[in-house]
C-alpha positions in Angstrom: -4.9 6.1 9.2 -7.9 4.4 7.5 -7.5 0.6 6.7 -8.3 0.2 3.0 -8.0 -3.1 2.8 -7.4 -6.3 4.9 -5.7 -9.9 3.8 -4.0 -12.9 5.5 -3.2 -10.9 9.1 -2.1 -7.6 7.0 -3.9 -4.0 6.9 -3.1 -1.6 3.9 -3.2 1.9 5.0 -3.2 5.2 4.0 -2.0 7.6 6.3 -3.5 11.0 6.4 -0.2 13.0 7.3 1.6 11.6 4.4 3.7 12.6 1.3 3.8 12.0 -2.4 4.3 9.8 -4.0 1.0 7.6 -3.5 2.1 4.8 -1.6 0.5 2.6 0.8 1.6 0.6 3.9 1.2 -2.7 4.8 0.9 -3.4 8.8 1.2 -6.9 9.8 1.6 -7.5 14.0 5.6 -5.8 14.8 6.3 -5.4 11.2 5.7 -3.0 7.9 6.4 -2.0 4.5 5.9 0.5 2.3 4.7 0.2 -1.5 4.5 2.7 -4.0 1.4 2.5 -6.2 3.1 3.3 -9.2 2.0 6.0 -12.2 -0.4 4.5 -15.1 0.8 1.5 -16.5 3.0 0.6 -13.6 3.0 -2.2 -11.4 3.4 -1.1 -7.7 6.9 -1.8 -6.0 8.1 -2.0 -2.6 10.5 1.1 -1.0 10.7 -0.3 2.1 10.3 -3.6 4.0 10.4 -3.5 8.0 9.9 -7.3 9.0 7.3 -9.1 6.1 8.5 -12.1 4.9 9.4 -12.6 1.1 5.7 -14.3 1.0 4.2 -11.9 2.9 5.6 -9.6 0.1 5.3 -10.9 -2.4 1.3 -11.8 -1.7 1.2 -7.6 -0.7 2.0 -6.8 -4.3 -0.6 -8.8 -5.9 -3.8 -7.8 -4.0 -2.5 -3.8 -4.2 -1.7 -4.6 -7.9 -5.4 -5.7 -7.9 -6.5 -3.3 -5.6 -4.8 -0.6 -7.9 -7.8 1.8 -9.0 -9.6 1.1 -5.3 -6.0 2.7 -3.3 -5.4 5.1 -5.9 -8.8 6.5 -5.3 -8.9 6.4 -1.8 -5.6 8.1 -2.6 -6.8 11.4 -4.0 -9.8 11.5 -1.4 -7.3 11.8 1.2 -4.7 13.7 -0.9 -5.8 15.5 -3.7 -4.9 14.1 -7.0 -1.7 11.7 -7.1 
């Protein structure tokens, strides 16, 4: 499960064994959620949330909004294309 990218306490990951579509998940210490990337001209959106608070979040969907092109890359390298 590479980290791509690291903020306040939180990791985004990919995980190698996963499924479409490309989504990312956010590990904080006892507590998770899952975000879907999004297709082009889509923000992402959260599926799930195991235990971040509404900041947390909130704060998760702005750096992967920004972080966009980066995860979606690192998407297909691990994947194939999205």
């Amino acid at each position: 499960m590479p980290t791509i990218l690291r903020f306040r306490g939180l990791r985004v990951v990919i995980y190698s064994d996963d499924h479409r579509p490309p989504h990312v998940h956010v590990i904080g210490a006892d507590r998770e959620a899952k975000i879907a990337l999004g297709g082009e001209g889509q923000r992402p959106s959260l599926v799930v949330n195991e235990g971040l608070s509404r900041r947390e979040v909130a704060l998760a969907l702005v750096e992967i909004d920004r972080n966009r092109a980066l995860l979606m890359q690192r998407w297909r390298e691990i994947h194939g294309d999205a």
